[in-house]
C-alpha positions as CSV (number, residue, x, y, z in Angstrom):
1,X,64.8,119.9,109.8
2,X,66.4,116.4,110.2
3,X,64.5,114.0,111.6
4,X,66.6,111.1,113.5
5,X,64.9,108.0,114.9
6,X,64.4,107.7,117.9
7,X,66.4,104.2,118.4
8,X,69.6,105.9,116.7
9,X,69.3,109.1,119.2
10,X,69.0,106.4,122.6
11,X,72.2,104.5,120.8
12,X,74.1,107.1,120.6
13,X,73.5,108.7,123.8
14,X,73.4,105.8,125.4
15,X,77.4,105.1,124.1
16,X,78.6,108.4,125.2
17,X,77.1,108.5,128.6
18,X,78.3,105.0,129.2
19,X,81.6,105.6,127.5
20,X,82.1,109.0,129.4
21,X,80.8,107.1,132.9
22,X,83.2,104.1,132.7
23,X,86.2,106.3,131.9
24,X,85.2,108.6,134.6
25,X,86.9,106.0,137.0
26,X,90.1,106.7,135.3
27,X,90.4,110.5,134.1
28,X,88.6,113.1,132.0
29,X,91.0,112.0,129.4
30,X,90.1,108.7,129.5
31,X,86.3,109.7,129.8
32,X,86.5,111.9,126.9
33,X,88.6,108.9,124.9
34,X,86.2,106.2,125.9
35,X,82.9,108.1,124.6
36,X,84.0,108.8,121.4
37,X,85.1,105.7,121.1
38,X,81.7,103.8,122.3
39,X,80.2,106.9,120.1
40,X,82.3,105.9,116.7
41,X,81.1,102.2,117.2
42,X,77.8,103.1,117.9
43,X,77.4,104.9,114.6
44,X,78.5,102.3,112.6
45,X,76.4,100.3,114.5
46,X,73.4,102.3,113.7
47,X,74.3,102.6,109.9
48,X,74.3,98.5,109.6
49,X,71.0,98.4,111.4
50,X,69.3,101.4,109.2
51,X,70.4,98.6,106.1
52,X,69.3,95.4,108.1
53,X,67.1,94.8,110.0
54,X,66.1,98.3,109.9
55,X,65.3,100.4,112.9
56,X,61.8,99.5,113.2
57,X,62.2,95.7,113.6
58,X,61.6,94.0,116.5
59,X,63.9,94.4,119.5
60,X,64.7,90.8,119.5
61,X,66.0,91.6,115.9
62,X,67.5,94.9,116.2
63,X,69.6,94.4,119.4
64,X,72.0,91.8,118.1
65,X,72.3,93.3,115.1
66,X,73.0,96.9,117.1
67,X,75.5,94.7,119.3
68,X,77.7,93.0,116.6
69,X,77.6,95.1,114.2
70,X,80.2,97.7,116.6
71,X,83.3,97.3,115.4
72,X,84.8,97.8,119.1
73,X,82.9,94.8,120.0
74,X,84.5,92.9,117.3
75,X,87.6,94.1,117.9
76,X,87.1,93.0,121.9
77,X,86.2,89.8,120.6
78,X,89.4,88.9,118.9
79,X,91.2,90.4,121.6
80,X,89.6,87.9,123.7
81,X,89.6,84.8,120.9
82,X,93.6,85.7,120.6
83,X,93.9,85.3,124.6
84,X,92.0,82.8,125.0
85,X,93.6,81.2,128.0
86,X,93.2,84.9,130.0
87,X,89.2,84.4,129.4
88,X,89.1,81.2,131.0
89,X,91.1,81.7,134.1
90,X,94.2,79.2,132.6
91,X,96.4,82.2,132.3
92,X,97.1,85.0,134.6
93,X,99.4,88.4,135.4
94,X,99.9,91.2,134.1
95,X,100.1,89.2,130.2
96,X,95.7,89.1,130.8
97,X,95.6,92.9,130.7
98,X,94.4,93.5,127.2
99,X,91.8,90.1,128.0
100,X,90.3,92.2,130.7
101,X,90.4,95.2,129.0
102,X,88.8,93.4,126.1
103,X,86.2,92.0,128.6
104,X,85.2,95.4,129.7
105,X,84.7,96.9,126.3
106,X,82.6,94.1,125.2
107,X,80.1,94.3,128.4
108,X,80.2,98.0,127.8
109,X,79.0,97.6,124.3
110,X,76.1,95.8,125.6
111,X,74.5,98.2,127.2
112,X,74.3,101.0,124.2
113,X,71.5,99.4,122.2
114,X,69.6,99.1,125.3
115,X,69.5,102.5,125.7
116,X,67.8,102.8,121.5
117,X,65.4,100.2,122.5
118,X,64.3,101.8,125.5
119,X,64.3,106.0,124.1
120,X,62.3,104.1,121.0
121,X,60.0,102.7,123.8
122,X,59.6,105.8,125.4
123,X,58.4,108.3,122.2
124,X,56.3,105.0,120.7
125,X,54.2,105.5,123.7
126,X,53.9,109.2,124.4
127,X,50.3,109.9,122.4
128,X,51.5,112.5,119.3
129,X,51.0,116.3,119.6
130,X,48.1,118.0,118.4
């Protein structure tokens, strides 16, 4: 049977219930779009950190890594480095949408490794089955 770690399994659950929840507020469509989406990164994500640092390192190691290593949140960062003057407040209208839409996917991609961290967390401390 395959065995998956337990910090890949809380990663990628963790994208697809945030990416379904956020996109809730806008349609089943959109929910459906936005958790494959936070799901695609996610996996990526989790093949960089399987390479380096490697799934067992330490959380202050493994959640930057788990972070920047999603290509959405790379992608939300150039969106944001490309509208710069939307991210500080210098710009504003209906020109900032794709900033603010940037802004939302990069917080959302935040929260995903949390989630690996903590299901890691969780079956570290459950004593093993006899």
């Amino acid at each position: 049977m395959l065995r998956i770690h337990p910090f890949v399994m809380g990663h990628l659950i963790g994208a697809v219930m945030v990416g379904s929840m956020a996109g809730a507020f806008v349609s089943p469509q959109v929910s459906l779009i936005a958790g494959l989406a936070l799901f695609a990164g996610a996996l990526v994500s989790c093949f960089v950190c399987q390479w380096r640092p490697g799934v067992e390192a330490p959380a202050w190691q493994l959640w930057p890594v788990a972070v920047f290593a999603n290509p959405l949140m790379i992608a939300a960062l150039a969106f944001m480095a490309a509208d710069w003057q939307c991210v500080i407040g210098a710009r504003r209208g209906w020109g900032c949408l794709e900033a603010a839409l940037a802004m939302l996917a990069a917080g959302l991609c935040l929260l995903p490794p949390f989630g690996g961290l903590l299901w890691r967390w969780w079956k570290r401390r459950r004593p093993p089955a006899t």
